[in-house]
N, C-alpha and C positions, 0 to 999 in steps of 0.2 A: 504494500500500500504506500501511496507514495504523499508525501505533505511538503508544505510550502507554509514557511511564516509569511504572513505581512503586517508592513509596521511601518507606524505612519510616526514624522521628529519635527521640533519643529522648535530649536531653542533651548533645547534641552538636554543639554552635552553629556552632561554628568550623570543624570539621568539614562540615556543611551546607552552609556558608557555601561553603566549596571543592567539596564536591559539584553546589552548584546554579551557581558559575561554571563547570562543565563540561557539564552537563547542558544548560543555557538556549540554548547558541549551536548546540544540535543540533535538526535541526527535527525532533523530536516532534511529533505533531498532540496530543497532551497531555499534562501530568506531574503526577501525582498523589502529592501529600508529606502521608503519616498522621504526624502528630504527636501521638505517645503519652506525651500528658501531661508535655512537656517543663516543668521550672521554673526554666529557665536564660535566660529570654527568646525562646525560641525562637518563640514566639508571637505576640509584637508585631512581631519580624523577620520572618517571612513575609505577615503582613499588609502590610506596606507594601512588598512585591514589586508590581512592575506587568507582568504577563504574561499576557495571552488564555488561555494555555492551562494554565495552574497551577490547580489544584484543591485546596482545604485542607480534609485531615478533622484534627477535633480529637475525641482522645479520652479521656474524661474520667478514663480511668486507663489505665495503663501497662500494654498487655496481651502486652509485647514483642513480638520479631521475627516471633513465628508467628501473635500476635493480629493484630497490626499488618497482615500481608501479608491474613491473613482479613479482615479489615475491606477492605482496598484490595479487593481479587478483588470482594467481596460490591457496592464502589459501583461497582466496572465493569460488572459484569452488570446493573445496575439503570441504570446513565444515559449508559455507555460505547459509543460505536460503534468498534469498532476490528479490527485482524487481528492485530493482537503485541502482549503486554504481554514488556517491559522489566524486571526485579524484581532492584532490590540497595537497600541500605544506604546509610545517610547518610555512613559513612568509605570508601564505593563509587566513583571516579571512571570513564566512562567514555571511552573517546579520540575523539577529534573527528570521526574518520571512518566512526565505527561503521558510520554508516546505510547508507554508502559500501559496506561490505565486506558489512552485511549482506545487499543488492541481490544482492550477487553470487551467494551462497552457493545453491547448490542446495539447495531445502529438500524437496523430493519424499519423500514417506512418511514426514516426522520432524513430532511434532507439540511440538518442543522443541530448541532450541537451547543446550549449553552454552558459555559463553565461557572465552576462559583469562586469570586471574584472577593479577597478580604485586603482588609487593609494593612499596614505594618505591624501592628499587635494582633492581625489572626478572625479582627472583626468584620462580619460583613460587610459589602459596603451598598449600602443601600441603594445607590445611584446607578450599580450593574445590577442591580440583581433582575432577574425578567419577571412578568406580570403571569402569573399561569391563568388566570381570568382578568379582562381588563372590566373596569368598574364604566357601564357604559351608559347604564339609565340612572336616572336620579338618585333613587334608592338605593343602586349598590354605590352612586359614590359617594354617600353619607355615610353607608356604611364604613365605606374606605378610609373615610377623614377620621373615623376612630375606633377601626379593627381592622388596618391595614392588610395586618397578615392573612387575613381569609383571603387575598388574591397573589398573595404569594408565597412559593413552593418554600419547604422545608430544606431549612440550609443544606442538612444531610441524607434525606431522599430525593432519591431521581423520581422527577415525572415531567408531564406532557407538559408547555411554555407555550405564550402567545407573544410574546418576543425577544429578539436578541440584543445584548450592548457589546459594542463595539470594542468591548475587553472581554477579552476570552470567547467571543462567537467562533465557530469550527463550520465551516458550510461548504457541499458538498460541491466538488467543481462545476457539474455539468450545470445545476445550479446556480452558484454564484455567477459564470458569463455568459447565460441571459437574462441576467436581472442586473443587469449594470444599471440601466436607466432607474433601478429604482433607490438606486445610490442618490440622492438629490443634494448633486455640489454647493450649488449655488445658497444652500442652508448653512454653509460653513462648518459651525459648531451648531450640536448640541437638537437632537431628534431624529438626526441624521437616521442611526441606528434604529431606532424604533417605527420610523414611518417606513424604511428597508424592511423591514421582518412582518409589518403588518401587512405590508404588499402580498409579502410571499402568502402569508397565511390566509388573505382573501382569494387568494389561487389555489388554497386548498393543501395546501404544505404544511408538514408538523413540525417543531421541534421538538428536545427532548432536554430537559437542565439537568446534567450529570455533574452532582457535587465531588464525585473522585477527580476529575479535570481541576486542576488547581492555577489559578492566576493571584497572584499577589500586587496589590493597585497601589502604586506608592504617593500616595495623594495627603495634601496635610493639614492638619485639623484647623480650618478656618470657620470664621465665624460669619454670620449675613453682612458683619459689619466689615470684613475684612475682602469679601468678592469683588473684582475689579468693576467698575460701574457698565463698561460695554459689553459686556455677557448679558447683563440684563435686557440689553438688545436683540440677543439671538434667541435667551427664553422668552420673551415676550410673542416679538414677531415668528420667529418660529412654528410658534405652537397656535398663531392663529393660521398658521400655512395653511396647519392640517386639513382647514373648512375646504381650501385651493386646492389641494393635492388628492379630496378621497371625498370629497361631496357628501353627502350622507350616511355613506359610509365609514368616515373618520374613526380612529380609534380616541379622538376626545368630544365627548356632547359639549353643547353649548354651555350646560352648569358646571361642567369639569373644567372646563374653557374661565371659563365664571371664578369657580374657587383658585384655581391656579395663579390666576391675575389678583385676587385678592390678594393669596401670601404672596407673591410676589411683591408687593405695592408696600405690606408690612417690613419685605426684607431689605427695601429700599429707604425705606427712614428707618433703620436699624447702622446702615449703612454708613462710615465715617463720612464719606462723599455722597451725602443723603441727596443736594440740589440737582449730580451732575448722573447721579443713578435715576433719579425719578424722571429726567431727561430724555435718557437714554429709553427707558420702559415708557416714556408717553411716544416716540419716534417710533419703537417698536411697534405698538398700538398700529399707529397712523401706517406705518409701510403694512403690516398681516395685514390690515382690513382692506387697504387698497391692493393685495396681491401683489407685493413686490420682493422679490426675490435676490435682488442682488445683494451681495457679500459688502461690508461696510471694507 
């Protein structure tokens, strides 16, 4: 069985650096690392990697996480023989034994793997973890706002996912390059993954969250107050995409749409740069309703 990492950088040297001393001693039959326009040296450091199976795309601008992943998918279909692509992050670690466990896994009728995804103490990290029911009528997503866990899978039991995060998803090749287009670049950061896997899943595709697959996210403990004020641009807008991108069939109703932007709006006066985040999330506002997709 043959695999392929892909791995999107993006500034994040040292980071990388500890990425690819994890990645390298796992035998991949390839690891493809998009470097999106890093200007931290990240350039001249991976040039001078000596490995067969490293593949270096350079891109000449920073197309983030969802351009980056579209570019990687786009040079597998074109020069890649393989049966699994691998897809996280440069602050991504994956454990040594991955291949090991992924051997095991029954993969019958899933055409996608999620892994489970913790932080540097071991914790989950809530922000990969996938939805195995999305809360889609009212009622479950009151429920959700204060019994989250009834729609999501048990850290340590494998079952059926209604989607994948872009750290530790495993998806199968023939798979992954014809569903490029539902890579949606132009969303930069952040849904990226989620509106990718609900594609697939209105096409009738299953996934499977196998907690033995281990990814370690090395992300760090910041507070609402501490998130950069232009993220709140991609949550925002973003996620009003979803109404553009999937019409009523959307994996968020209009009151989840609703609650989201509420906390959102609390996380922004929580925020040190309270004036230039509420800024940012009212511009977000103003581009999702007008359907505007371009990357800031």
């Amino acid at each position: 069985m043959r695999t392929t990492a892909l791995i999107v950088t993006h500034n994040r040297l040292e980071k990388l650096k500890k990425c690819w001393g994890t990645t390298s001693p796992i035998k991949f039959d390839n690891i493809i690392i998009v470097n999106n326009s890093s200007t931290d040296g990240t350039g001249l450091w991976l040039e001078q990697l000596d490995d067969d199976r490293l593949i270096i795309i350079n891109s000449i601008e920073n197309t983030g996480g969802a351009g980056g992943f579209k570019m990687g998918a786009e040079y597998i279909k074109a020069h890649i023989s393989t049966d699994w692509i691998f897809i996280y992050d440069d602050d991504a670690y994956p454990d040594k034994n991955i291949l090991d466990e992924f051997e095991k896994v029954d993969k019958t009728g899933y055409v996608a793997l999620s892994s489970r995804v913790v932080d540097p103490a071991g914790v989950d990290c809530k922000m990969n973890m996938p939805f195995k029911t999305l809360p889609l009528t009212l009622y479950q997503n009151i429920q959700y706002m204060f019994m989250p866990e009834r729609f999501l899978p048990e850290s340590g039991i494998s079952s059926d996912c209604m989607t994948l995060s872009f750290v530790g998803a495993i998806v199968r090749y023939d798979i992954f390059v014809k569903s490029i287009d539902y890579i949606h670049d132009k969303l930069f950061i952040y849904y990226d993954d989620v509106f990718y896997s609900y594609h697939l899943v209105l096409n009738g595709y299953k996934f499977k969250y196998t907690p033995n697959l281990l990814f370690t996210h090395d992300i760090p403990a910041t507070s609402c107050s501490d998130v950069p004020p232009w993220k709140k641009y991609y949550l925002t807008r973003n996620l009003l995409l979803s109404r553009k991108l999937f019409g009523s069939s959307t994996p968020y109703s209009c009151f989840s749409i609703f609650l989201r932007l509420i906390k959102l709006s609390f996380s922004c006066l929580a925020n040190k740069r309270k004036y230039e985040s509420l800024c940012f999330m009212l511009e977000g506002i103003f581009d999702g309703l007008k359907g505007k997709n371009g990357k800031r």
